[in-house]
N, C-alpha and C positions, 0 to 999 in steps of 0.2 A: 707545684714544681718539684721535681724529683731526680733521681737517677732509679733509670728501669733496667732490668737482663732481661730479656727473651729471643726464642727462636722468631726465624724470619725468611722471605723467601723474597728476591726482587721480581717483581712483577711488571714493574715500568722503571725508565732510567731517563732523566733529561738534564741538560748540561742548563747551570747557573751561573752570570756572571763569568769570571776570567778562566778560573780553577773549580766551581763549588759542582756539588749536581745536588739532585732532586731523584728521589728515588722512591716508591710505592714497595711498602713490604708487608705480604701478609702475613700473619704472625697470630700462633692459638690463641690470644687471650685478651689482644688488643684488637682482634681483627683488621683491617687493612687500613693503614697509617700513611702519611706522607713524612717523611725524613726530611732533612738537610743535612747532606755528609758537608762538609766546609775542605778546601782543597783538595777533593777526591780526584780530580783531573791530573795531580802534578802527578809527574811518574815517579817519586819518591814516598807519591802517600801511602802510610796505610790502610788507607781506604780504599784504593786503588782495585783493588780485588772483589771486595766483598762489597762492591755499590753495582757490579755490574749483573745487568740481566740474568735471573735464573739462579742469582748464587744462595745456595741457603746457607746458614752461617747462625751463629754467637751473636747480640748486639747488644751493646752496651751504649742506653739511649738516656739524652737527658729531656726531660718534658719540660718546652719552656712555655709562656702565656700561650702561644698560635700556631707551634708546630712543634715536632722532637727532631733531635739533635743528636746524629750518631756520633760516639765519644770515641771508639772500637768497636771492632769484630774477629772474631777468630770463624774462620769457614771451616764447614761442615764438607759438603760438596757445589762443586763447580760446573755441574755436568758435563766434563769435556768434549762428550761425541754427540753433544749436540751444537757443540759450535763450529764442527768441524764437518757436519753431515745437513748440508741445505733441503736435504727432503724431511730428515728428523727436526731438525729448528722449525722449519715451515706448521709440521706437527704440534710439536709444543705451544707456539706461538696463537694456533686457535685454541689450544686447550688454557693456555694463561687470561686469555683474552674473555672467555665467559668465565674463569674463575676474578677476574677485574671488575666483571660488571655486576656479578651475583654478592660477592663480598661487601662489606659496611664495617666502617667505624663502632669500637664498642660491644664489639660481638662476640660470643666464641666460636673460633674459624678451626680447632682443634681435629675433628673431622675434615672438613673442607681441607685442609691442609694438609693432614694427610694422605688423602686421595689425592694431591696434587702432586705429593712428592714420589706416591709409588708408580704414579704414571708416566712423570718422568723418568723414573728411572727404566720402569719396561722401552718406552721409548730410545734411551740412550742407549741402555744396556744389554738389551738384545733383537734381535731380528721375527719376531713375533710379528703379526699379519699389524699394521698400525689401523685399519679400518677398523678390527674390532678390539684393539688397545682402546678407541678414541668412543667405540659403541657404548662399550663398560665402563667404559669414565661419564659417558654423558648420562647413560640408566642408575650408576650409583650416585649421583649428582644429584638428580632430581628426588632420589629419595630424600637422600641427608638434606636438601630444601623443603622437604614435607611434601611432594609428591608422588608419595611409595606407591604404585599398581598395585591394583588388587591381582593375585597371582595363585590363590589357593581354586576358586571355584569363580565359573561366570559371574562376572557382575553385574549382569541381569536375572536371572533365571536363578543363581545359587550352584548348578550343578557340578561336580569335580571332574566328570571328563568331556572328553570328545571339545578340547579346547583347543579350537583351530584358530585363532582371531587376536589380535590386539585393538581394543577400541581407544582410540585417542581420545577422544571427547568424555568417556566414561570410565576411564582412568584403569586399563583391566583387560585381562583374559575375557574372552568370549566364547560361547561355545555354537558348533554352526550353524542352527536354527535361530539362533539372536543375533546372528552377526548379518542375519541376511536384513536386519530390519536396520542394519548398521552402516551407510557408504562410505564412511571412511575410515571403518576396522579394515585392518591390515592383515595379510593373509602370511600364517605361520609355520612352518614344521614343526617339528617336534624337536629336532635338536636346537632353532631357537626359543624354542619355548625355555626349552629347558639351560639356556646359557642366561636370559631374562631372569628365571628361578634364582638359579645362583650366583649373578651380579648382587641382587637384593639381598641375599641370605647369607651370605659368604665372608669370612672373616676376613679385616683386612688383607693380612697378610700372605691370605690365599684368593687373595680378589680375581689375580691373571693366571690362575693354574687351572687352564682348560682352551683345549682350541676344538673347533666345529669348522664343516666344510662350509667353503666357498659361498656355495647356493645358500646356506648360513649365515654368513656374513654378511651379505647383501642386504639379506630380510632385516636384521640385527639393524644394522646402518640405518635401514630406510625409517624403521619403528623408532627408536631413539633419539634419531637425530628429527622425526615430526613431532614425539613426544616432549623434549628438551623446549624444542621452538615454541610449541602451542602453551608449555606453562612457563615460559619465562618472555611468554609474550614478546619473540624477536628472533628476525630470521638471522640464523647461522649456516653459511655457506659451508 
């Protein structure tokens, strides 16, 4: 038993009893925890803020035998245009939703977390295409999970060009004479080829400095969000 400080982010929020709630926060170093803020309902709490959905924040937790115990928090951000934009919440809310189920107790979520929070913020904060906000979140996801595509040369063959192909089941670029032995490699351009390159290679904080057309995005969507599903074994809509 202790008192702990670290960042955090509310990922789930359920009311306890008369005043109390119950709140899921992932957090770098603890990975994803369940809290008990204690009168966070009254509208006087200082908890009142920093328990609800999406708020990242300051927390000042005390570890008792069976759960932790938010003491304080000072917030970070709130996202405000996301609670204020039901197409952007709607967004966030599946993007929360596989970072709820991919996350564990005990972990370091230090990456995961910050993918979660930059993506939020592209979503609140600007008007950027959300199909392939949501593409790039789910292709750099599956890295930081340990399912990084092989992206330099076929992953069958070895060879570095003429790679038309994403093969789902063989985790990779393909090039089009081995894709043809492939039916569920996915058929690619070149500028998604090259936005898959650098989702994986790309520094955080340059993760969304790039847009591709349309007929782009599509492909992106389709590869991603089959790739995401097939290793995390579960269909997301």
């Amino acid at each position: 038993m202790g008192i702990i400080k670290t960042k955090g982010i509310v990922l789930l929020e359920s009311n306890m009893g008369d005043a109390d709630k119950m709140v899921t926060l992932l957090t770098p170093g603890l990975g994803k925890i369940g809290c008990a803020a204690k009168g966070a309902r009254r509208p006087k709490s200082a908890l009142l803020a920093g328990t609800q959905y999406l708020c990242f924040a300051d927390y000042i937790l005390f570890e008792g035998n069976n759960t932790y115990n938010i003491n304080s928090c000072d917030i970070i951000e709130i996202f405000y245009n996301l609670r204020t934009d039901l197409d952007k919440l709607e967004s966030a809310a599946k993007i929360t939703k596989i970072i709820n189920d991919v996350a564990t107790e005990n972990e370091n979520n230090y990456k995961t977390l910050q993918l979660l929070l930059n993506t939020l913020y592209m979503i609140s904060e600007t008007e950027m295409n959300r199909d392939l906000i949501t593409s790039i979140f789910k292709m750099r996801l599956t890295s930081i999970l340990g399912f990084t595509p092989q992206i330099e040369k076929c992953v069958t063959c070895g060879q570095r060009e003429n790679l038309t192909h994403f093969s789902i089941k063989d985790n990779g670029f393909k090039c089009k004479e081995c894709s043809k032995q492939d039916a569920g490699a996915v058929t690619m351009n070149k500028g998604t080829k090259d936005a898959i390159k650098y989702t994986i290679m790309a520094p955080p904080k340059k993760l969304f400095g790039f847009n591709i057309t349309e007929e782009c995005i599509q492909e992106y969507k389709i590869i991603s969000s089959i790739y995401l599903n097939e290793k995390l074994e579960k269909e997301y809509k």
